[in-house]
N, C-alpha and C positions, 0 to 999 in steps of 0.2 A: 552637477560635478561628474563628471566620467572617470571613472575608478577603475584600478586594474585589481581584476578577482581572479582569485586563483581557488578552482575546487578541486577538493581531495576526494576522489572515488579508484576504489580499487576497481569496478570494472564497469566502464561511461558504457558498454559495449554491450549488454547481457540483451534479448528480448525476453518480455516474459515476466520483468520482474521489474515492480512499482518503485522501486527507489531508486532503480535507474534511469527509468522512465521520464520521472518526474524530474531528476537534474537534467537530465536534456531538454526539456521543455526547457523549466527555468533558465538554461546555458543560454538557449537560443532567445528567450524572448530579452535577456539580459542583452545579447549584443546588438538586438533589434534598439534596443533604447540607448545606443551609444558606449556601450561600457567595453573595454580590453577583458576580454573571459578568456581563459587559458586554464588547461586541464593537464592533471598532475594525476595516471591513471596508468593500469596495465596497457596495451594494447589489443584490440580483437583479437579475440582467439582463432574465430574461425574465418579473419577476412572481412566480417559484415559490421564496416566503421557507423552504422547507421545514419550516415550523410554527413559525419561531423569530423571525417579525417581521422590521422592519427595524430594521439595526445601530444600535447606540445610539451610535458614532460614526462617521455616513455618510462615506464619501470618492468623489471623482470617480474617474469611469474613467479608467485609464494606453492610449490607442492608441499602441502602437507601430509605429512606420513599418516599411515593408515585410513585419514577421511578425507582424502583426496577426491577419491571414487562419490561417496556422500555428495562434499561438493558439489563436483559438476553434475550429480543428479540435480539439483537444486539450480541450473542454467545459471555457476556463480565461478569466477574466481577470483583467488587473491591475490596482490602486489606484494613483490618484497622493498622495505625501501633500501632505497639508496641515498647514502648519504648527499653526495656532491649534485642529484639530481635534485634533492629537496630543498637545498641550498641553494642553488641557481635559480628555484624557481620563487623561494623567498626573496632574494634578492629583487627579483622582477615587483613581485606584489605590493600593494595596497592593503590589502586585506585577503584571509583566506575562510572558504568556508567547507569546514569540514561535514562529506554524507553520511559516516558512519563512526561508528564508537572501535573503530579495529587497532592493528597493532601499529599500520601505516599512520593513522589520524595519531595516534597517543607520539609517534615521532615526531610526526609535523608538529602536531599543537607545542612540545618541549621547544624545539628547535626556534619556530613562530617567537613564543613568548621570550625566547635569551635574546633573539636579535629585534626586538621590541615591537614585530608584522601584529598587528589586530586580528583575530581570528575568531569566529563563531562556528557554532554547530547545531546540524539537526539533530532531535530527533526521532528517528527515524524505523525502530525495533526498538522494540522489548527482550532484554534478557531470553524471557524465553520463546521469541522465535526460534531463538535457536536452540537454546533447551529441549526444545520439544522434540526435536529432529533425533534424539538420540533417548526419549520418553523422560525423560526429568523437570519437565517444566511445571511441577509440583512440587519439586524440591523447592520450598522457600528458601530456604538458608542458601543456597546454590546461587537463585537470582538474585538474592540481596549482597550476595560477594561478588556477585556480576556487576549490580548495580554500582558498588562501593566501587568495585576495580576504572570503570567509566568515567564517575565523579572525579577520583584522584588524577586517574593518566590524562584525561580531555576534559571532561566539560570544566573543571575548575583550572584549565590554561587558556578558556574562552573567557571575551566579554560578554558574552551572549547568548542563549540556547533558544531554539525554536522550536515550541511544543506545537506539535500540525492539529492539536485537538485539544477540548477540555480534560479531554481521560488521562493525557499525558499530564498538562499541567499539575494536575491533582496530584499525581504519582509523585513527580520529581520535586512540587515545590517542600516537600514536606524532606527532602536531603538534605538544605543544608547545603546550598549549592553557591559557588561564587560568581556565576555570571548571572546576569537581567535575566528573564526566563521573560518570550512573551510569546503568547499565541496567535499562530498564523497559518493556516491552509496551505498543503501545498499547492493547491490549486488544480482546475480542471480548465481545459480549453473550451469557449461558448462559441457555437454558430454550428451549421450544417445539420440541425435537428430536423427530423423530417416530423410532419404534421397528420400525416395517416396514420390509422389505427392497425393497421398491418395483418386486418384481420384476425383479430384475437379472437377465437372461441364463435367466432359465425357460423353459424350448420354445424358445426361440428359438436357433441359429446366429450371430444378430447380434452382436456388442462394441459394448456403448455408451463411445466416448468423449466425456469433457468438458471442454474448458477455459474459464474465466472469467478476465477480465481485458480493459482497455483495449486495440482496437486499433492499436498502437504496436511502433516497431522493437523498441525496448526489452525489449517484454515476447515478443518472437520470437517468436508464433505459426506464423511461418513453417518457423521448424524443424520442427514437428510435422506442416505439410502434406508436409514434404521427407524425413521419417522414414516418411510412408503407402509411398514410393516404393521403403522398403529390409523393409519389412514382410510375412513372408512369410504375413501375414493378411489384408492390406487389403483386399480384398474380402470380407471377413466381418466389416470395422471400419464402424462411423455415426457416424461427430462430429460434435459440435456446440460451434461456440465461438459464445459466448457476452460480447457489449460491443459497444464502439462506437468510434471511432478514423478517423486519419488514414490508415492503411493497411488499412482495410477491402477498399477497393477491389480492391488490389493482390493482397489474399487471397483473393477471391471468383476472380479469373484464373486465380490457382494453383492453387485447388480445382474450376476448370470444367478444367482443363488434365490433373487428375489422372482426371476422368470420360472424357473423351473419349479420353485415353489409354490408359485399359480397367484403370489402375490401380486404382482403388475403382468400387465395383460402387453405394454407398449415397452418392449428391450430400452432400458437407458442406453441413452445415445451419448459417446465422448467425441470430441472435438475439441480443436487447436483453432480460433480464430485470429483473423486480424481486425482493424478497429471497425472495418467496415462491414466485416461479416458479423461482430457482435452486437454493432447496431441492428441491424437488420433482424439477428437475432433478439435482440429485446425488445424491437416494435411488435413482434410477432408469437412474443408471449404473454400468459398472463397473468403469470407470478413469479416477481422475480427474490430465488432465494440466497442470504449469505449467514452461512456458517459460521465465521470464522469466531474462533476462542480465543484469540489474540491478534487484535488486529488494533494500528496505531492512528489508521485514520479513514482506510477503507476509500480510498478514493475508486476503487475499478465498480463499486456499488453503486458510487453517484452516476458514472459513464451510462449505465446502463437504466438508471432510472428518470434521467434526460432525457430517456426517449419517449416514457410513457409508460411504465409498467408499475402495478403494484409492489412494492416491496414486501420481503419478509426475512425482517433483519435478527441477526442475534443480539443479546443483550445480556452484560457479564461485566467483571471486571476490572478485564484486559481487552477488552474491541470496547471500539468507540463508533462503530457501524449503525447501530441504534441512532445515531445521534439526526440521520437523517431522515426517519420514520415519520411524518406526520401526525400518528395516530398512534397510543397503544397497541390498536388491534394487530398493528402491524413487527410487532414485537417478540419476539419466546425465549427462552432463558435458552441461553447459551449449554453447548451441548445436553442436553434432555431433547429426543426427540420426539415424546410424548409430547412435550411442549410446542414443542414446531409442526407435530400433525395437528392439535387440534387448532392452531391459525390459519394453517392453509385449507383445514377443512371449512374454518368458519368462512372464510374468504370463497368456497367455492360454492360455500350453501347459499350467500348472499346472490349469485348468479351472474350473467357476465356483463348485464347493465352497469350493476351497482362495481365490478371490478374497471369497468372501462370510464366509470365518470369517478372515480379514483385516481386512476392511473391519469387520468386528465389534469389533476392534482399536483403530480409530480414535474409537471413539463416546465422549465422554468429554474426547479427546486433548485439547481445548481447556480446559481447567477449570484449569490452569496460566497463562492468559491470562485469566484473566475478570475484565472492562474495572472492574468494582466496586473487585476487589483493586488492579489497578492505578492506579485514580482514588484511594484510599484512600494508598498510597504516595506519589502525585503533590503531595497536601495535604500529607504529609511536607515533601517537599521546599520546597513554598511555606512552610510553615511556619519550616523554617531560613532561607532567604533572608529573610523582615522579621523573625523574630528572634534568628537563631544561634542556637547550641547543637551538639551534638554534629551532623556532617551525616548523613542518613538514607537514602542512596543506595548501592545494590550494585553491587560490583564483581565480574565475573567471576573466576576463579582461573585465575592465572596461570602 
């Protein structure tokens, strides 16, 4: 059945950042399978439509006062709606699918539900992603009125919600929530994996570490410079993180502070890559680490562990990044970076055999996520929403 979807993203346009990422894949592999997709989004900011044109229903920019600035540190912004555009575009749709829990989606989804459009949602953040950014994402009370404010305005005007993980599910089935909740990956794209070992650790003394991800509280990069200090390698460790962010700065301090201190011997290296340079870079190291303290599915962890690299995942929870571990060993509690040197130290004690017939391990691991299967399901779903029938969404075992 070829169905006209219409998704709600305040900004289809951003690089850099995994939940816009991910709807364009899904856009694209959506219209590769026959389907009318049409986007209901700001337009580029800077020009760079990322090959997908401008939205077919433009909206004005949202400046908001005083964290304006914040924002666009965070490679983000926001749409204002407009009425008679959100209108015209229900008009059009079959079904709509909402990316985010903002102030755009809680219109649309109102608006959706009086003129009778089917409409589902990811999601996609946690309260305190964004909490964090301003240090409250410990405030519980704070994320549980977040949570409340989501539930009322969106998710209870859907049929539907897509939890990308089990950590989600868990989270939100216990709301109280009025649409189907089922779990689905947002998925990674398979093929182009290269089969050499990229030279990990041959002749060399050195440990390459890697992390990828936004520089942001959130994703704690910080632990891991704070983990060099308990590491009884560091000086035989090279990292490289790898993004861009609002606490870049603050990281660069810590990592001159860790040279001058005589703690690491190899200056941490930053870098901005694209998808080809971070491959190259994960064949090429030989542990690869993720921080983050709140993360909803971690899909930039799987990219990089596609190619061949040990992992060393955090595990909390708010990240659902662990989920891809293999092994305990490959595991540390979420920010404690105690905890995260003595896994990379165990990991370097075993030697670079025992890490490369490991990392042999991981090649593959993503074929249970591949974005096709998942797009394939997703249509499921639209498909019960405009026309019922049995629903077609999984549920974890409980």
């Amino acid at each position: 059945m070829r169905l006209r979807i219409l998704f709600v993203i305040n900004d289809l346009y951003t690089r850099g950042n995994g939940l816009a990422a991910s709807a364009r894949r899904t856009i694209a592999l959506l219209r590769e399978r026959g389907h009318d997709v049409r986007v209901l989004s700001a337009p580029p900011l800077d020009g760079d439509d990322c090959g997908f044109g401008a939205p077919d229903y433009p909206l004005p920019y949202l400046r908001v006062p005083l964290v304006a600035p914040l924002i666009a540190s965070q490679g983000y912004a926001f749409a204002r709606s407009d009425r008679r555009q959100i209108d015209r575009a229900l008009s059009w749709a079959d079904v709509v699918h909402l990316e985010e829990p903002f102030m755009l989606q809680a219109v649309v989804a109102r608006r959706a539900r009086d003129r009778g459009v089917p409409a589902m949602a990811t999601y996609h953040i946690h309260p305190e992603n964004l909490t964090a950014t301003v240090y409250l994402d410990r405030c519980a009370a704070l994320n549980r009125a977040i949570l409340r404010l989501w539930k009322c305005f969106i998710f209870d005007r859907c049929g539907a919600l897509q939890c990308p993980s089990e950590s989600v599910w868990r989270r939100v089935s216990s709301l109280g929530l009025s649409p189907r909740l089922f779990v689905l990956s947002n998925g990674v794209p398979l093929g182009g994996v290269s089969v050499e070992s990229g030279g990990k650790g041959e002749g060399s003394s050195v440990v390459r570490l890697l992390s990828i991800g936004r520089f942001s509280r959130e994703k704690d990069q910080v632990t891991i410079l704070r983990a060099l200090r308990f590491s009884s390698h560091a000086r035989s460790i090279e990292l490289t993180l790898a993004g861009r962010g609002p606490t870049e700065r603050q990281l660069r301090a810590q990592a001159d502070r860790l040279v001058r201190d005589g703690v690491i011997a190899h200056p941490v290296r930053f870098a901005y890559m694209d998808a080809g340079e971070m491959a190259r870079a994960s064949e090429c190291s030989d542990l690869y680490v993720h921080a983050a303290r709140i993360e909803v599915e971690g899909l930039g962890a799987l990219e990089a562990l596609r190619h061949g690299v040990v992992p060393v995942l955090a595990c909390g929870p708010l990240t659902a990044t662990s989920q891809f571990a293999l092994t305990e060993e490959s595991v540390f509690e979420a920010g404690n970076p105690r905890s995260l040197a003595r896994v990379i130290d165990a990991w370097i004690d075993r030697g670079g055999e025992a890490r490369r017939a490991e990392a042999v391990r991981y090649r593959g691991v993503e074929a249970q996520y591949d974005i096709r299967v998942c797009v394939r399901e997703l249509e499921r779903v639209y498909g019960w929403l405009v026309g019922g029938g049995e629903f077609p969404g999984a549920q974890p075992d409980r």
